[in-house]
Every structure is written in structure tokens, then in C-alpha cells.
N, C-alpha and C positions, 0 to 999 in steps of 0.2 A: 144440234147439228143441222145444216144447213141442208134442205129436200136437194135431190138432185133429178136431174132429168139423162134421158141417154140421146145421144146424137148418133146418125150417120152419114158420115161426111167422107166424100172423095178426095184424095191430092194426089199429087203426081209421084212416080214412084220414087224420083229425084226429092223431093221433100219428103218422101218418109223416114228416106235413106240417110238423110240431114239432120233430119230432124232424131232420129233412133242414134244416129252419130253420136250426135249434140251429149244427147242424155248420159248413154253409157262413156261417155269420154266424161263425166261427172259423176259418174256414179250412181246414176238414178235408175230406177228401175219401171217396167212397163206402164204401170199406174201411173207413174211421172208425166205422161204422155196429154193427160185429161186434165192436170194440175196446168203443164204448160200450156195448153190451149185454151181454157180457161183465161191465164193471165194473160197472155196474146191479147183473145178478144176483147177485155175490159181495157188495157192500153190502148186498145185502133181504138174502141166505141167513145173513149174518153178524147183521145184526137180530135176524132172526124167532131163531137161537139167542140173543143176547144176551137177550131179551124171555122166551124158553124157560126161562132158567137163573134170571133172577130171580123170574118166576115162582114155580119149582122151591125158591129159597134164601129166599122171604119167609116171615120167622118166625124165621132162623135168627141167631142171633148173629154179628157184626161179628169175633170174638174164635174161634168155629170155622169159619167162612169163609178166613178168614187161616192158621188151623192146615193146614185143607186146603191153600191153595196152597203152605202152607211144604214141606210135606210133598210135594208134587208136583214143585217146583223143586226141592228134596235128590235126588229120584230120579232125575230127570233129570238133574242135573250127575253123578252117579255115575255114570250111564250112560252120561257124553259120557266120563268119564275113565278108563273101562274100557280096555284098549289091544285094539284088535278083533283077532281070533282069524286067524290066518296057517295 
């Protein structure tokens, strides 16, 4: 099981009211509340990098973008096929 940590975070009372909506018009109950903010934040965090990187790659060719990740998956499969050290 995955550690957890505990937060205290403010919103508005209009988002909790939304968001407490959201749930029980699902069926979910109070605990659900930690689950969906959780996946919340991993969707924006995954964003804000995706929107990072194209940023970072506009200009660059379709042709070494690709070499990159060729290049990345080759390292990685060598590394999954390494036999780990005893």
C-alpha cells in the first residue's frame, strides 16, 4: 500500500459544494473526496509537463523528436534486460 501523507487545503465554499455534489450525485462517499483530488492533481501535474515539453520542443523536427525517443526506449529495454546483479 502506497504511504500517504495528509493535506490542508482551502477552496471556496462554491467548490466544495460542487465538488460534495459531483460525488454524492455518484454515489461516492466522503473518502472519495481524497481519491478525487489526488487524480485531479496528477492530471493538471501531467499537463502543466506535457504543455512544458512542447513548449521546450517547438521548432524542433518531427524526425529528431522521434530519434530522441528511439533512443530512449533502446536504453531502457537494455536496461530491463540486464540480469540484476545477486
Amino acid at each position: 500500500m502506497e504511504e500517504t501523507v495528509r493535506w490542508t487545503v482551502k477552496v471556496s465554499r462554491e467548490t466544495d459544494t460542487a465538488l460534495r455534489s459531483y460525488l454524492a450525485q455518484r454515489g461516492m462517499k466522503k473518502g472519495d473526496i481524497s481519491k478525487f483530488v489526488e487524480e485531479a492533481v496528477r492530471w493538471r501535474v501531467l499537463d502543466r509537463v506535457v504543455s512544458e515539453v512542447k513548449t521546450r520542443n517547438f521548432g524542433v523536427s518531427a524526425r529528431k523528436i522521434q530519434a530522441a525517443v528511439d533512443d530512449a526506449l533502446a536504453a531502457v529495454r537494455a536496461e530491463r534486460l540486464v540480469p540484476a546483479a545477486r
